[in-house]
N, C-alpha and C positions, 0 to 999 in steps of 0.2 A: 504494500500500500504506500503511495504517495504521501510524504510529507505534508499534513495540516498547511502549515506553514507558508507553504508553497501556492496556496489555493487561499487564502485570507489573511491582510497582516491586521491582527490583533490594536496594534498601536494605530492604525486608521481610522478604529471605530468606538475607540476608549471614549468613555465619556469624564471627560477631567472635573466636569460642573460638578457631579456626586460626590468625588474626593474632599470636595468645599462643602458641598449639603447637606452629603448624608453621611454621618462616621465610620458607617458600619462596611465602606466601600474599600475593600482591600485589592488594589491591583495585581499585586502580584498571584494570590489566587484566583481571582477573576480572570486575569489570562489563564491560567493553567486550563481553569475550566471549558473557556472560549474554545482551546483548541481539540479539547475532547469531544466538546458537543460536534463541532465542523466534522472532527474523524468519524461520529457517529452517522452523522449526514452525507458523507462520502463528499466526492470533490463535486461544487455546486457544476449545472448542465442547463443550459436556458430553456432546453423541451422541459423538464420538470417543472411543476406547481409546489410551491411551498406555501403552508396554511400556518397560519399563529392561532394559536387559540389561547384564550385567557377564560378560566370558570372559576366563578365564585360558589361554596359550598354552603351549604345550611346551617344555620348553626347546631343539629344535633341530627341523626341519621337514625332509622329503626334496625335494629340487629334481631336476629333470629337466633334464638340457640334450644339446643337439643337437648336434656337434663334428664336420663334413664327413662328414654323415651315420650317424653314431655315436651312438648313446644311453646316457647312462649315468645314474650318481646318485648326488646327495652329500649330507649333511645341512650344513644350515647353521643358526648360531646365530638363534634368534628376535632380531631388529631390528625399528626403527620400518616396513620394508619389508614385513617379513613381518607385522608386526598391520594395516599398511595392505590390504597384499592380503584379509587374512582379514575388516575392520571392510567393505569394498565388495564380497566375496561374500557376506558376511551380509544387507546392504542388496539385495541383487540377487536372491536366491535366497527371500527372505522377499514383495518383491514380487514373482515370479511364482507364489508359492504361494496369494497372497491376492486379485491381481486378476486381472481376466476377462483372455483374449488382445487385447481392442480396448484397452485401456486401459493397457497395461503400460510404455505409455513416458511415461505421467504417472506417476514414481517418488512411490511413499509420500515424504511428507515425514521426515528422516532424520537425524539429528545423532550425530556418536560421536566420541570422544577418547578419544588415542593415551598411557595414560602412562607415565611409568617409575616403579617403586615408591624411593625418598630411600636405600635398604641395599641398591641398585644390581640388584634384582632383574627379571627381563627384562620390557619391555615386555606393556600388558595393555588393554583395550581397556572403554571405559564406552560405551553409544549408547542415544537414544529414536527410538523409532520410532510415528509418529503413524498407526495405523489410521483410516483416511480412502475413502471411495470404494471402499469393495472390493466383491468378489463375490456374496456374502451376506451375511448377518449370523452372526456367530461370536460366541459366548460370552468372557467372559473368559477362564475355563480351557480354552478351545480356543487362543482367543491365546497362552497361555502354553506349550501341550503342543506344539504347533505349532513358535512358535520355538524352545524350549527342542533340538528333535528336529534342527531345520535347525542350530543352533549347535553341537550335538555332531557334527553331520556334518560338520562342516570339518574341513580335511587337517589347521589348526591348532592344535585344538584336540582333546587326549585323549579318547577315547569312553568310556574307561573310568574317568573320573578323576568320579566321581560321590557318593563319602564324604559326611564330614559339612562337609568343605568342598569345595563341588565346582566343577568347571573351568565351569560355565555356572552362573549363576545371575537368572533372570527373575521379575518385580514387573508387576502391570497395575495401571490405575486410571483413570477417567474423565479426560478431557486439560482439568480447569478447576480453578480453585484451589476449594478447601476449607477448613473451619477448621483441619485440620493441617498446609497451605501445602507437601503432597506434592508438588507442579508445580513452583512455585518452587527449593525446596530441590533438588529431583531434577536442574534446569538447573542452577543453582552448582553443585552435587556436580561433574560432569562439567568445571566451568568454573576450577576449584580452582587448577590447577597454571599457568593462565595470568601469562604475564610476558612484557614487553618482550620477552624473546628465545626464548620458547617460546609458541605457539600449540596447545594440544592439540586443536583443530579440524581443525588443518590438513587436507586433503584432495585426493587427486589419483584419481583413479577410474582403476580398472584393468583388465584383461578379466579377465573369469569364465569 
């Protein structure tokens, strides 16, 4: 594989303003992360569609469980658990909407972080997902209507919460940089809250 590096310079798309605004902005790990997310999205290709998507989560989720045969249900607070679960059925449920049944286990290339808002509000989930290899050919605003419909289906996220600031919000745009450096910048965005002791990549895949 190709050098990251070689395909995005990190220092192009820094945003210097958060090192002033916000403290919690560490560049050194924020590159790190920048270039992992890129490697995960393979080298950008201007025939690919790349989709942002941003969902806000409910404040508290219904859980199911099993107790010597017992079903019952309880809601429990949105955690980093419950945006992980939701950030891997979104990745899951988007590629089997887009590819064919032979191919469904070469997953869309996928990148999402996990983060918590600084005035402690509950975890919220950033992701791109690289349209690659699909079924046919879709539109941008089919990409968009598409996921938009798959992200309000989740258990975790509000169906109804759709205002003027609403619980899902999706962006497409060709996956190669441009004079307004939408690529770039859209990886940092995601890569922002990286530190030493926080990874918002992190990832642990879960059943669907």
């Amino acid at each position: 594989m190709q050098n990251p590096t070689e395909w995005l310079n990190f220092d192009e798309y820094v945003q210097y303003s958060r090192l002033l605004e916000q403290g919690y902005y560490d560049i050194k790990w924020v590159k790190k992360r920048f270039y992992e997310a890129l490697s995960l999205l393979g080298k950008p290709d201007k025939r690919d569609t790349l989709v942002a998507i941003t969902l806000r989560l409910k404040n508290k989720v219904k859980v199911k469980t099993i107790t010597e045969g017992v079903v019952s249900y309880e809601y429990v607070k949105t955690d980093w658990r419950v945006a992980n679960a939701a950030a891997n059925a979104l990745r899951i449920k988007a590629n089997n909407k887009f590819k064919s049944r032979s191919n469904r286990k070469d997953l869309l290339p996928y990148v999402r972080a996990i983060e918590t808002n600084r005035n402690g509000d509950k975890d919220h989930i950033h992701a791109l997902i690289r349209m690659n290899d699909l079924k046919r050919y879709y539109e941008p605003y089919e990409i968009s209507d598409i996921i938009t419909k798959i992200a309000y289906g989740l258990e975790e996220v509000n169906s109804r919460d759709k205002g003027d600031n609403p619980a899902v919000k999706v962006r497409t745009f060709p996956y190669c940089e441009d004079r307004y450096k939408v690529l770039g910048r859209s990886i940092e965005y995601i890569c922002k809250t990286s530190t030493n002791a926080c990874n918002p990549l992190e990832n642990k895949i879960t059943a669907v």
